[in-house]
N, C-alpha and C positions, 0 to 999 in steps of 0.2 A: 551572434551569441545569444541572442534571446529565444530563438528557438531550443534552445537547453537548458531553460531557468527553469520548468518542471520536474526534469528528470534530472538536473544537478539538483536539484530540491531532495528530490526523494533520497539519490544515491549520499546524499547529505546526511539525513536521517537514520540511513542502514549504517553507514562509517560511525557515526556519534554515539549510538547504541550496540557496534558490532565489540567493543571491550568488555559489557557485560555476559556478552555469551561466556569468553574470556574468562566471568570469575566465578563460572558451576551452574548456572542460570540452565543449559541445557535444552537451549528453545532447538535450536538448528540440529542437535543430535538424535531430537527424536522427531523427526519429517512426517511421520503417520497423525502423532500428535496435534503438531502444529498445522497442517493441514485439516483436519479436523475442526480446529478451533475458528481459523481466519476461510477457509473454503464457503463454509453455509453464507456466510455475514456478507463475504465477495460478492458473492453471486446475488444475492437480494440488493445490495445496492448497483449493482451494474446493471439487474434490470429494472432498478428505481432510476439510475441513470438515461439507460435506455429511453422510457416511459418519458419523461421528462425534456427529453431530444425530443421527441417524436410530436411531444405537444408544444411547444416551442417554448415552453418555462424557464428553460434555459439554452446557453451553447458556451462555447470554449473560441477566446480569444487565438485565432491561430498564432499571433505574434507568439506567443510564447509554446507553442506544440512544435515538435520535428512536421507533424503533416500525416504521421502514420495514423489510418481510423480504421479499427477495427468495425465485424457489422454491425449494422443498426448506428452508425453515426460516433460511434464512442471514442475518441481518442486514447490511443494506448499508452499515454500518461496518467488518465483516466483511470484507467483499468489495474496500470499499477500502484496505484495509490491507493486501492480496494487489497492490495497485498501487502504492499511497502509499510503502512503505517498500521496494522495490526499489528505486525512481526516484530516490529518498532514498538509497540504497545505490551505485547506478550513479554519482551524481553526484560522492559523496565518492573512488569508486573512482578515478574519469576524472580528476580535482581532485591526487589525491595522485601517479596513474602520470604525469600533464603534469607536475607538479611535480618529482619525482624523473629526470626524464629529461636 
């Protein structure tokens, strides 16, 4: 079971935050947008990730990865966590500025 304490982490995160979308928030209806926003940021930390592997500043506990690594060393937990937790972030943001408005 431990090798799914990452990705039940993240899918954790998407569940917890997916009833905001729920109340007009509108992150997941407009795909061009949120793409936009979480894409650039992805990508500069995944090859901040990368970079990081490569010098051995860090690595990833297998105990807790499925074992899938995308190239350059990065574990696809990793990777989606460059996705999962903007989205996750976007959504709380969009939630709180309709709210306060």
């Amino acid at each position: 079971m431990d090798h799914w304490q990452y990705l039940l982490l993240l899918a954790a995160c998407l569940v917890v935050t997916l009833p905001l979308e729920l109340t007009g928030s509108r992150v997941y209806r407009q795909p061009a947008r949120l793409a936009r926003a979480v894409l650039p940021a992805a990508a500069v930390f995944l090859v901040w990730d990368v970079l990081a592997i490569a010098g051995g500043v860090w690595n990833y506990n297998p105990r807790f990865l499925l074992g899938v690594t995308l190239p350059f060393g990065v574990p696809l937990e990793e990777a989606l966590f460059f996705l999962v937790i903007p989205v996750c972030g976007l959504l709380t943001f969009e939630t709180v500025e309709r709210m306060l408005r």
